[in-house]
N, CA, C and O atoms as a Tripos MOL2 file, in Angstrom:
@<TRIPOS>MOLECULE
protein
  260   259    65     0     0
PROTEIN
NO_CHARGES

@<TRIPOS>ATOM
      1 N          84.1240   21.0170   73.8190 N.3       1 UNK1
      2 CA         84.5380   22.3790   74.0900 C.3       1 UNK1
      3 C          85.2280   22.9520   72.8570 C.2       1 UNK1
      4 O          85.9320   22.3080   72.0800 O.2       1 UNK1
      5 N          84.9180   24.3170   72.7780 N.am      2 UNK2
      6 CA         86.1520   24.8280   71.8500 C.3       2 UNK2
      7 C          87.1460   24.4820   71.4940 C.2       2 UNK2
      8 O          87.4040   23.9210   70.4290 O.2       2 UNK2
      9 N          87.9740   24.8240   72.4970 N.am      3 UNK3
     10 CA         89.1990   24.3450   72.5460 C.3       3 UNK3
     11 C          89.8600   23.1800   71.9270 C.2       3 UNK3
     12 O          90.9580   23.2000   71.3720 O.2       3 UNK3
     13 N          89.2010   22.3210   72.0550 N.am      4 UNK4
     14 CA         89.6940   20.8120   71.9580 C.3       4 UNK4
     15 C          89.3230   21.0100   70.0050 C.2       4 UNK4
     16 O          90.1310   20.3770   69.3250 O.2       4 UNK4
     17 N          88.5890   21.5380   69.4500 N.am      5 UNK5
     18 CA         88.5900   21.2530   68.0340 C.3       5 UNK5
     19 C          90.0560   22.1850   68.0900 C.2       5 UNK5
     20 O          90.7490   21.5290   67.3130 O.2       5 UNK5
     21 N          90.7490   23.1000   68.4650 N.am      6 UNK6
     22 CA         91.9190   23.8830   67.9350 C.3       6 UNK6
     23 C          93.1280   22.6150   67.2370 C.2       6 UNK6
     24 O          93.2430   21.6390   67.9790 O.2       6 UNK6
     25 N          93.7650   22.5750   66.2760 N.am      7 UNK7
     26 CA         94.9220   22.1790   65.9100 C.3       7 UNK7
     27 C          96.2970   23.1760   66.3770 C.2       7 UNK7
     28 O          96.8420   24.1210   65.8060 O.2       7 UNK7
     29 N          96.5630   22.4850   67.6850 N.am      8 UNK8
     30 CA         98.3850   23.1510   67.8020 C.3       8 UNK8
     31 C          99.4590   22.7000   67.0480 C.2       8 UNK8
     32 O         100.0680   21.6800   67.3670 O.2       8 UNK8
     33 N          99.7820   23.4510   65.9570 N.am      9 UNK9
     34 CA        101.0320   22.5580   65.2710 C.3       9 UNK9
     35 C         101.7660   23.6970   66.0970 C.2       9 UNK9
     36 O         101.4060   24.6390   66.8020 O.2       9 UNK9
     37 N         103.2230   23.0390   65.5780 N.am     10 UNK10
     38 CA        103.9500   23.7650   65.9030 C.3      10 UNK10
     39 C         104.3860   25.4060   65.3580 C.2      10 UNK10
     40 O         105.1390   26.1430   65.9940 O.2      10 UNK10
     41 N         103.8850   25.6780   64.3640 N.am     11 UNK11
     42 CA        103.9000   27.2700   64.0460 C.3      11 UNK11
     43 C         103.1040   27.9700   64.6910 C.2      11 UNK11
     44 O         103.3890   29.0240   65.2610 O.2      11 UNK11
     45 N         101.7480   27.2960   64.6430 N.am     12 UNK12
     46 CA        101.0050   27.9600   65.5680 C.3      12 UNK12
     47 C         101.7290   28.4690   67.3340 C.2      12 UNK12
     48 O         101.7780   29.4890   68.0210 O.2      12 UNK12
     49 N         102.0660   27.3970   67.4030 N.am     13 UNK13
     50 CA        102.6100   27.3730   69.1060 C.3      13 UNK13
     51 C         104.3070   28.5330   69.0640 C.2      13 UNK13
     52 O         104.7570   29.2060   69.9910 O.2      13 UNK13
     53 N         104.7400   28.4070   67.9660 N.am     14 UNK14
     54 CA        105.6280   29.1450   68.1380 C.3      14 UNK14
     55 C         105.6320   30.5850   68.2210 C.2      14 UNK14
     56 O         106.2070   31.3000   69.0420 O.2      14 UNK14
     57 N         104.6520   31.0070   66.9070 N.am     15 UNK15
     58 CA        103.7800   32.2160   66.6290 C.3      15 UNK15
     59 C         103.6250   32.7480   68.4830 C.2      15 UNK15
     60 O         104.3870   33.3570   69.2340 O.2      15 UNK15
     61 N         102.7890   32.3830   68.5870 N.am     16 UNK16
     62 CA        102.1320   32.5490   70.2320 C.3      16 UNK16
     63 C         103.0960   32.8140   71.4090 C.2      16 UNK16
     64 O         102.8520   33.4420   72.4390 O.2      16 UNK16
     65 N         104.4480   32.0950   70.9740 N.am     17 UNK17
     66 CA        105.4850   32.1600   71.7190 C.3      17 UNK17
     67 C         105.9860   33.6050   71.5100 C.2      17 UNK17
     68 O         106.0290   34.5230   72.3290 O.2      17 UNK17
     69 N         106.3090   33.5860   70.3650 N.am     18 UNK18
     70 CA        106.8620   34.9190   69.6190 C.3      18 UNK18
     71 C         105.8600   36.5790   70.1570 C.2      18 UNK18
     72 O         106.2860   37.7340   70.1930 O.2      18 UNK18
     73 N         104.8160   36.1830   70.4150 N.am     19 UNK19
     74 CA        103.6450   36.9680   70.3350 C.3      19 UNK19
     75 C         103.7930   37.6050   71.8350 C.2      19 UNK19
     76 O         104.0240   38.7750   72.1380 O.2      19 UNK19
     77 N         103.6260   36.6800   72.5200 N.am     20 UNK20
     78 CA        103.8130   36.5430   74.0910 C.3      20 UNK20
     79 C         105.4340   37.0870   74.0600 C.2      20 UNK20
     80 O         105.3390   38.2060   74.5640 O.2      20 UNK20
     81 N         106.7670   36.8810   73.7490 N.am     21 UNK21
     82 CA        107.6940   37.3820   74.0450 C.3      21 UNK21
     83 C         107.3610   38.9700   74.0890 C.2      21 UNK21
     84 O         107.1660   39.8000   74.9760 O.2      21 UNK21
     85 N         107.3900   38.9620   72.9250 N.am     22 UNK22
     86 CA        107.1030   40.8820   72.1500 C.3      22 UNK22
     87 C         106.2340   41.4270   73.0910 C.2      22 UNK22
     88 O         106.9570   42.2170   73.6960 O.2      22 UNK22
     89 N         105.1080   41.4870   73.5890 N.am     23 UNK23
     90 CA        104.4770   41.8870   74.6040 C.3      23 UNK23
     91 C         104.8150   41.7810   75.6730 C.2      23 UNK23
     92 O         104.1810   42.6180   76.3150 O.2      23 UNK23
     93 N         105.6270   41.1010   76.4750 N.am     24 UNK24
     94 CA        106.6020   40.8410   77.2350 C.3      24 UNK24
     95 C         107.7220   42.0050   77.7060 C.2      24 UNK24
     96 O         108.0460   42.5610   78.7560 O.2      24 UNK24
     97 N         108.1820   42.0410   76.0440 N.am     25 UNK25
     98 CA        109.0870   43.1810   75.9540 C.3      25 UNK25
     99 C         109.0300   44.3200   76.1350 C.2      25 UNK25
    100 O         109.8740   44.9530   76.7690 O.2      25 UNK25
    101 N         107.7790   44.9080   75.4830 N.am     26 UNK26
    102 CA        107.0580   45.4170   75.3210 C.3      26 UNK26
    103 C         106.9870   46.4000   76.6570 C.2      26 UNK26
    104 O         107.5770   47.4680   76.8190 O.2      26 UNK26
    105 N         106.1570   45.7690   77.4910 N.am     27 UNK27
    106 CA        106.0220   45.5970   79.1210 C.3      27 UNK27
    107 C         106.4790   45.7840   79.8170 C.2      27 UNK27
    108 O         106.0320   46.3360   80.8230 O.2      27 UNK27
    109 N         107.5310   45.4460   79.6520 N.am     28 UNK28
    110 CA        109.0870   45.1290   80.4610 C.3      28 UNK28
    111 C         109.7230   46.8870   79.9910 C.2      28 UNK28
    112 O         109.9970   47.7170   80.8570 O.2      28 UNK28
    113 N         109.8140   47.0740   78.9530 N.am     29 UNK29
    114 CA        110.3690   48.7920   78.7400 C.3      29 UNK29
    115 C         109.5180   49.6030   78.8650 C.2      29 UNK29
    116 O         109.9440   50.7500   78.7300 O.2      29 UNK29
    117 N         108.3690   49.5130   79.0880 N.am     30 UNK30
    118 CA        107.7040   50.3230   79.8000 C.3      30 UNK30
    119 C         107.8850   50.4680   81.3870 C.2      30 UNK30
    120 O         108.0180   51.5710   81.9170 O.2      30 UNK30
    121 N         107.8800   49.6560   81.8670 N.am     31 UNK31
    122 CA        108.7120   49.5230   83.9410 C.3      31 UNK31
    123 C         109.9870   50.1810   83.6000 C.2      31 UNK31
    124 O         110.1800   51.3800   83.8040 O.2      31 UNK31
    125 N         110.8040   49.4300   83.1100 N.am     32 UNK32
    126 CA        111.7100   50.5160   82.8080 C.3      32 UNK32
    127 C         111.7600   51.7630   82.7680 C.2      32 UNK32
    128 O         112.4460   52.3280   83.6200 O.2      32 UNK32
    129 N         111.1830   52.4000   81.9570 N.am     33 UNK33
    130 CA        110.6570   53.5990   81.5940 C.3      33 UNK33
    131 C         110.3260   54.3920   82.5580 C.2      33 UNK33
    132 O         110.8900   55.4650   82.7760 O.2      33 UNK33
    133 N         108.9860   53.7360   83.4900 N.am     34 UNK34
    134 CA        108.4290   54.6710   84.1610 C.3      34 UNK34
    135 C         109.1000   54.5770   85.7780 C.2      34 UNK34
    136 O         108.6550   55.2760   86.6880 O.2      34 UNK34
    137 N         110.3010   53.5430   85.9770 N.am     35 UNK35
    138 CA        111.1840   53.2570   87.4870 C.3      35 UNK35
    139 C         111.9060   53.9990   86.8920 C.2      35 UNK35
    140 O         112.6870   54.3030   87.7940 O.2      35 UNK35
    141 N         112.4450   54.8710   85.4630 N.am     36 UNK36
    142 CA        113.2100   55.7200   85.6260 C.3      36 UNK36
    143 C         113.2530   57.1800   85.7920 C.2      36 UNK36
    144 O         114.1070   57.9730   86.1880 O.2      36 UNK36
    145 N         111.9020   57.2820   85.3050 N.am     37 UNK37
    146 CA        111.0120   58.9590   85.5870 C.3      37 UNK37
    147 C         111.3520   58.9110   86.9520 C.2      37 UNK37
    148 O         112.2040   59.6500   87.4450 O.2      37 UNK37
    149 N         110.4860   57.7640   87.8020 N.am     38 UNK38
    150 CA        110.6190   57.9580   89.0380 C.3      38 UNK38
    151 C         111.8780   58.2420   90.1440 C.2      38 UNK38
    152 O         111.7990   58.6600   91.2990 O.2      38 UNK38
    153 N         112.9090   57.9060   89.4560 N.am     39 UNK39
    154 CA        114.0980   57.4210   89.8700 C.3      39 UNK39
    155 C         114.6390   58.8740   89.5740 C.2      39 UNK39
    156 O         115.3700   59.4250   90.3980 O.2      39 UNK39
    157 N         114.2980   59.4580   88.4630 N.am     40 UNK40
    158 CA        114.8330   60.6100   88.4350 C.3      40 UNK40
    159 C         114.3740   61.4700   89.4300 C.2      40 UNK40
    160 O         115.1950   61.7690   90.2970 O.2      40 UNK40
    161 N         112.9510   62.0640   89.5280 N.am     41 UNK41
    162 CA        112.1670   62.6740   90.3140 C.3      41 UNK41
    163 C         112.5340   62.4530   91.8630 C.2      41 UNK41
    164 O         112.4290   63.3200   92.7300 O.2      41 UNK41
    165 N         112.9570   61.2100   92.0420 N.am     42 UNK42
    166 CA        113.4420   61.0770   93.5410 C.3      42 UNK42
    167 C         114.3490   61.8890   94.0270 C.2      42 UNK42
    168 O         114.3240   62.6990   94.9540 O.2      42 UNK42
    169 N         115.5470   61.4060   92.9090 N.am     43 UNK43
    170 CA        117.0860   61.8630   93.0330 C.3      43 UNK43
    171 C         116.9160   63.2400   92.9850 C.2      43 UNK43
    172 O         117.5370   63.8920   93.8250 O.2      43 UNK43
    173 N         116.2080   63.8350   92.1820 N.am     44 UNK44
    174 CA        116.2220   65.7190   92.4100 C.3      44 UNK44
    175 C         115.2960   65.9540   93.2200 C.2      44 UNK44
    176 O         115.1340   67.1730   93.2810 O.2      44 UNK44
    177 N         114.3840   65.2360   94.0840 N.am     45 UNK45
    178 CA        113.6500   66.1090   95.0180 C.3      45 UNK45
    179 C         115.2730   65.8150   96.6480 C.2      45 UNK45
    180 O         115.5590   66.4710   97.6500 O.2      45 UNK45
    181 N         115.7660   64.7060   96.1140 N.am     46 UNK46
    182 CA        116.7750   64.7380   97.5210 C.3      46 UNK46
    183 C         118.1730   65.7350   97.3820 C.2      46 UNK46
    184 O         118.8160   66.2770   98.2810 O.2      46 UNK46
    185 N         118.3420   65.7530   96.1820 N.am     47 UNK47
    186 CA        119.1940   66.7030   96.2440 C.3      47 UNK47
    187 C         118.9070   68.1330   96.2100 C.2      47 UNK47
    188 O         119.7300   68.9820   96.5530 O.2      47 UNK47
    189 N         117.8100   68.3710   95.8220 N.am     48 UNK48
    190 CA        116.8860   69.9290   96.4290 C.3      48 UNK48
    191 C         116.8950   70.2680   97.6760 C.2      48 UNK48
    192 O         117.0980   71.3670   98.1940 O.2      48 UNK48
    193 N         116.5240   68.6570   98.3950 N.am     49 UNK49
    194 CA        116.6200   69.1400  100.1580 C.3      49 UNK49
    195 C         118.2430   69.3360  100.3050 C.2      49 UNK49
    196 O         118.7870   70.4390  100.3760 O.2      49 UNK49
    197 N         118.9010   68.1090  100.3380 N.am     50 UNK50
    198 CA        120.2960   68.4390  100.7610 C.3      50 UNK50
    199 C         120.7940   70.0360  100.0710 C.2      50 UNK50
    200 O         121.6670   70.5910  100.7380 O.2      50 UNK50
    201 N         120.5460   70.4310   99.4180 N.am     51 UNK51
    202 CA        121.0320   71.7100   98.7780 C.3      51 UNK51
    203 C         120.7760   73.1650   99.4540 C.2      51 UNK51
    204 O         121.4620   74.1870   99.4470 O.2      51 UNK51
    205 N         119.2890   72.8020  100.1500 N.am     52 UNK52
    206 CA        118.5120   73.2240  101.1920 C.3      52 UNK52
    207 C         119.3920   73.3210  102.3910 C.2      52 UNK52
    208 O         119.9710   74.3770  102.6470 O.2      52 UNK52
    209 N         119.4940   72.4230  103.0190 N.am     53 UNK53
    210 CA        119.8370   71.7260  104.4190 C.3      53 UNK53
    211 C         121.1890   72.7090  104.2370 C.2      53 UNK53
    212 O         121.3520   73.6780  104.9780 O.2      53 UNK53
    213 N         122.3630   72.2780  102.9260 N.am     54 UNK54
    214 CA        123.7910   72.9100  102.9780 C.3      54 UNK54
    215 C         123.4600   74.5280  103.3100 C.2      54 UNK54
    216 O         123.9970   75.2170  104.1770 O.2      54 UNK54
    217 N         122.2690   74.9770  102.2240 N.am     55 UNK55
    218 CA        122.6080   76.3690  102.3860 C.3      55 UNK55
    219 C         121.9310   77.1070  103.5080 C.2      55 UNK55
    220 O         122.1350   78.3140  103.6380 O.2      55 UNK55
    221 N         120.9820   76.3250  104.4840 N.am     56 UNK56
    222 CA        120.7220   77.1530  105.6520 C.3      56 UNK56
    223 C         121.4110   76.1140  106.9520 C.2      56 UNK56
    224 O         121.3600   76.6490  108.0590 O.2      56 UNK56
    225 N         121.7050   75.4520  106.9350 N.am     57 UNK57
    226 CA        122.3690   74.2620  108.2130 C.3      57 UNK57
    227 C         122.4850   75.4160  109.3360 C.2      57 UNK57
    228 O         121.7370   75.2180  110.2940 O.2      57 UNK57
    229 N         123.5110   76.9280  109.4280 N.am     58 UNK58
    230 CA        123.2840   77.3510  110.9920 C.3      58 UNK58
    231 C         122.1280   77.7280  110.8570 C.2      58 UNK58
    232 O         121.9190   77.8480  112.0650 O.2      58 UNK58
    233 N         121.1630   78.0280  110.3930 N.am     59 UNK59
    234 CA        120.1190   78.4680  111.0020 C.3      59 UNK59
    235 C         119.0400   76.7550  111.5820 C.2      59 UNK59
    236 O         118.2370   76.7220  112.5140 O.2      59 UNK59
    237 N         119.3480   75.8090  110.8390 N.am     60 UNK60
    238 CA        118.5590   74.7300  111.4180 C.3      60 UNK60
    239 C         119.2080   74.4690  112.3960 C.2      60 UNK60
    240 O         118.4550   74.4360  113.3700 O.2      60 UNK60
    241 N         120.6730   74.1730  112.7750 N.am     61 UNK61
    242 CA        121.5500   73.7870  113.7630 C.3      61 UNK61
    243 C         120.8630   75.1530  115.0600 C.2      61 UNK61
    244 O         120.6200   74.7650  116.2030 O.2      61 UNK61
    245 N         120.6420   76.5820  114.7020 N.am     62 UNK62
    246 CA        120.0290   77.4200  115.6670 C.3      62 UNK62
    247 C         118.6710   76.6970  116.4160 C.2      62 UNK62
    248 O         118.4200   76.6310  117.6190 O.2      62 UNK62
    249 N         118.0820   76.3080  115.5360 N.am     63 UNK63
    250 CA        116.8930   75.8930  115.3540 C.3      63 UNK63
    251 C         116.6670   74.5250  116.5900 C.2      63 UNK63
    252 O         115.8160   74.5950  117.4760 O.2      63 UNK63
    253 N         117.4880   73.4910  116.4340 N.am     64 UNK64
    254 CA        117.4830   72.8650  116.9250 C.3      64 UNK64
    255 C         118.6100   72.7230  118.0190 C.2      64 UNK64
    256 O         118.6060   71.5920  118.5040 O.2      64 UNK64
    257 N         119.4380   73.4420  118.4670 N.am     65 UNK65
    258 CA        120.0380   74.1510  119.8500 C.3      65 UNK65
    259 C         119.2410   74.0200  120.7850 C.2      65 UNK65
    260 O         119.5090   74.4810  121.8940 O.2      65 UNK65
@<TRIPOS>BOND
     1     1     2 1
     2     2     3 1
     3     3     4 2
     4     3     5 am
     5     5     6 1
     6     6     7 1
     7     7     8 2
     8     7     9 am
     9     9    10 1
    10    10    11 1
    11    11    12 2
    12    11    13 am
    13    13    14 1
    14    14    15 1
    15    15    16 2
    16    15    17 am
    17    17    18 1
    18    18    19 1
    19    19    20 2
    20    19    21 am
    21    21    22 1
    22    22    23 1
    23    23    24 2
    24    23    25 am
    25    25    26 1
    26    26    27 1
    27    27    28 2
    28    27    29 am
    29    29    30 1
    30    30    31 1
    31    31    32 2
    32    31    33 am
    33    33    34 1
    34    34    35 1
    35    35    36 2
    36    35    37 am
    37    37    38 1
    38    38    39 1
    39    39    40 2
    40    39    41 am
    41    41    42 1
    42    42    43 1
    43    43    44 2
    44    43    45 am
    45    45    46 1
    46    46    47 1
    47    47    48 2
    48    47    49 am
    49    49    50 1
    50    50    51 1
    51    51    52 2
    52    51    53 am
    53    53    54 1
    54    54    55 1
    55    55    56 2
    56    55    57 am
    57    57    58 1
    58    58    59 1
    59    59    60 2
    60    59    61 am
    61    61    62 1
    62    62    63 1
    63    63    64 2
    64    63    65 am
    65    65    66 1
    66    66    67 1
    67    67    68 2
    68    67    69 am
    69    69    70 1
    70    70    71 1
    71    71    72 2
    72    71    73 am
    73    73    74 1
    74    74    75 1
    75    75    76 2
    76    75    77 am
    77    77    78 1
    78    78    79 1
    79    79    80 2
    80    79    81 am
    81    81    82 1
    82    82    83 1
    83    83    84 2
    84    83    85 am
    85    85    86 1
    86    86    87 1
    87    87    88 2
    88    87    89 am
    89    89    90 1
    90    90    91 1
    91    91    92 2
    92    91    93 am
    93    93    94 1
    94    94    95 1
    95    95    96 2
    96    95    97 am
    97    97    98 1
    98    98    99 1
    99    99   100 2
   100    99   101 am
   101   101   102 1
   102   102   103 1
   103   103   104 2
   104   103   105 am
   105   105   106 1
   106   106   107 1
   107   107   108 2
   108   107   109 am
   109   109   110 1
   110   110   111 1
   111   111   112 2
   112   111   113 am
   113   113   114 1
   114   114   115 1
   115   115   116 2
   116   115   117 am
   117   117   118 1
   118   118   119 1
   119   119   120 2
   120   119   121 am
   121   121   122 1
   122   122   123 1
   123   123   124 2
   124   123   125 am
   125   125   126 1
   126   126   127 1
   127   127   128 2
   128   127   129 am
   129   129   130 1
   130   130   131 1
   131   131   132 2
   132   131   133 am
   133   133   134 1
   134   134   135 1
   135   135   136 2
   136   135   137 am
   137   137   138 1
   138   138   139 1
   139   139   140 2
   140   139   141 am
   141   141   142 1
   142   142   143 1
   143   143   144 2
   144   143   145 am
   145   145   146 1
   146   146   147 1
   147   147   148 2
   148   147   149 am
   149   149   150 1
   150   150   151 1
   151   151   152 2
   152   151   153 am
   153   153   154 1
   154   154   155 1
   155   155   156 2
   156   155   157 am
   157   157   158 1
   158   158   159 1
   159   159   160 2
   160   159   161 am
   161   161   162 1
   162   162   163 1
   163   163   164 2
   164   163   165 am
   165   165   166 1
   166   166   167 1
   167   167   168 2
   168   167   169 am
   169   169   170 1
   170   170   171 1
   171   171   172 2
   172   171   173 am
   173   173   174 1
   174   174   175 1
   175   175   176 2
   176   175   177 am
   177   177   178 1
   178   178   179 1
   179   179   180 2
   180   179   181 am
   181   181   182 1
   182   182   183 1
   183   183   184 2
   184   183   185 am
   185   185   186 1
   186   186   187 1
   187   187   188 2
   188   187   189 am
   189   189   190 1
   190   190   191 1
   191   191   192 2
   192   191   193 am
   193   193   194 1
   194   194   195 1
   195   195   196 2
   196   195   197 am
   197   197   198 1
   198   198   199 1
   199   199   200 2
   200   199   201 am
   201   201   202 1
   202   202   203 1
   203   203   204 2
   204   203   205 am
   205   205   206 1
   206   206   207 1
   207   207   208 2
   208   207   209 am
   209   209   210 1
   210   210   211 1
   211   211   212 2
   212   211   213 am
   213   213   214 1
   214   214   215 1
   215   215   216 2
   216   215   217 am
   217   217   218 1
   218   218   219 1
   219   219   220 2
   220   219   221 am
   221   221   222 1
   222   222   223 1
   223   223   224 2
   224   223   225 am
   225   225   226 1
   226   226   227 1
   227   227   228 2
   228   227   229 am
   229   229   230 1
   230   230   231 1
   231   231   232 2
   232   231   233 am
   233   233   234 1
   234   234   235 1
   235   235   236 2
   236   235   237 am
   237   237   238 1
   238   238   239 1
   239   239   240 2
   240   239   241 am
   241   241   242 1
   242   242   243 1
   243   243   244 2
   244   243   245 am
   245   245   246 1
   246   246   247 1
   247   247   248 2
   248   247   249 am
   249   249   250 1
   250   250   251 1
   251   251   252 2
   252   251   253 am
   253   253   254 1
   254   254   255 1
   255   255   256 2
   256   255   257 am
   257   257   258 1
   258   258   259 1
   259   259   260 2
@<TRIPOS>SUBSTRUCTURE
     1 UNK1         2 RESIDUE 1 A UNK
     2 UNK2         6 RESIDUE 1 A UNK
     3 UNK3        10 RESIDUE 1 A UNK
     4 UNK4        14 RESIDUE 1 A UNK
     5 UNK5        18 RESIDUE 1 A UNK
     6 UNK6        22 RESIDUE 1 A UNK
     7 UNK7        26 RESIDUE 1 A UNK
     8 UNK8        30 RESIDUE 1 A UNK
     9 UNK9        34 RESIDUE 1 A UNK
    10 UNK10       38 RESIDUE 1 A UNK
    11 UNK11       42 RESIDUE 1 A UNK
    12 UNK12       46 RESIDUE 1 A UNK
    13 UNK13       50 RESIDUE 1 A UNK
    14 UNK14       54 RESIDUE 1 A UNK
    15 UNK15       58 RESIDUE 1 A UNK
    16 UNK16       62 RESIDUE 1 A UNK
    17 UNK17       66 RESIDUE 1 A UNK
    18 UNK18       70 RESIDUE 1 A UNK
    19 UNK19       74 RESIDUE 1 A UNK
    20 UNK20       78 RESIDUE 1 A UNK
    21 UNK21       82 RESIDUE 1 A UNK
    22 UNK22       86 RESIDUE 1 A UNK
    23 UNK23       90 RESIDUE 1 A UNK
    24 UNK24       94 RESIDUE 1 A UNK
    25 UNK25       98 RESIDUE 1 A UNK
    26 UNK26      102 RESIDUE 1 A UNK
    27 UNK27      106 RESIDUE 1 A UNK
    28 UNK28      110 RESIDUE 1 A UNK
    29 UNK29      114 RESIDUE 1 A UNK
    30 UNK30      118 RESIDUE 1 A UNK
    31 UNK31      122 RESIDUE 1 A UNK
    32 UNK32      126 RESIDUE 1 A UNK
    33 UNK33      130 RESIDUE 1 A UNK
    34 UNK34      134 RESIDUE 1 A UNK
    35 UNK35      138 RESIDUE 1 A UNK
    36 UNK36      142 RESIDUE 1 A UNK
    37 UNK37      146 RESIDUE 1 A UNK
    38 UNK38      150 RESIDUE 1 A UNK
    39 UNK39      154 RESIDUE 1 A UNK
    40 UNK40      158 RESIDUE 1 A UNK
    41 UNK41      162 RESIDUE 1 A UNK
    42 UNK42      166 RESIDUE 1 A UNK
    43 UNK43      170 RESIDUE 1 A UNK
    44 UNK44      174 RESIDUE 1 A UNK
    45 UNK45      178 RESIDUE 1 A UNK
    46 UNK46      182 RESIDUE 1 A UNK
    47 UNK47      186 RESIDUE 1 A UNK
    48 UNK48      190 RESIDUE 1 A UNK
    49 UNK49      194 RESIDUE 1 A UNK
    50 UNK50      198 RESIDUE 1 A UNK
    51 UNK51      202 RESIDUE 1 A UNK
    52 UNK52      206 RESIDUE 1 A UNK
    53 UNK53      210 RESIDUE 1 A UNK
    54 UNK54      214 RESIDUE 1 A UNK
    55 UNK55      218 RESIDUE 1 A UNK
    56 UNK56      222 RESIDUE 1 A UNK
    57 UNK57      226 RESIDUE 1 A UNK
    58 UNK58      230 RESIDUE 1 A UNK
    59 UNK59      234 RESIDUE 1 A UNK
    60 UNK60      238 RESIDUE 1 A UNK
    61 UNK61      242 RESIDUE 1 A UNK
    62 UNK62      246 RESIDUE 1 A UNK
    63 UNK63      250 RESIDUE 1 A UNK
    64 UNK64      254 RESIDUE 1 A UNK
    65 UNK65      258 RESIDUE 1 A UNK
C-alpha cells in the first residue's frame, strides 16, 4: 500500500500536528464568530418584542380580558 512506503519521522508528525492545530483554530473562530452574529440577532429580536409588549401591554392586557 501507499502508505506503508511513507517515512514518519518526527518533524513530519509534528508538522501535521501543527497543521491540524491551526485549522482547528481556525474553525473554532469561525463558531465563534458566527454563535455570535447569532447571539446578537437573538438578543435584539427579544428585546424588540419586550419593547413592544412595554409599549402597548394595556391594549394586549384589553386584548386578553
Amino acid at each position: 500500500m501507499a502508505y506503508e512506503s511513507m517515512e514518519l519521522d518526527k518533524g513530519t508528525v509534528s508538522s501535521a500536528w501543527n497543521k491540524t492545530k491551526e485549522v482547528c483554530s481556525e474553525a473554532w473562530d469561525w463558531i465563534c464568530n458566527v454563535c455570535d452574529k447569532i447571539a446578537k440577532v437573538v438578543v435584539d429580536g427579544l428585546s424588540a418584542a419586550w419593547n413592544w409588549i412595554v409599549k402597548y401591554k394595556e391594549y394586549i392586557a384589553w386584548l386578553l380580558w
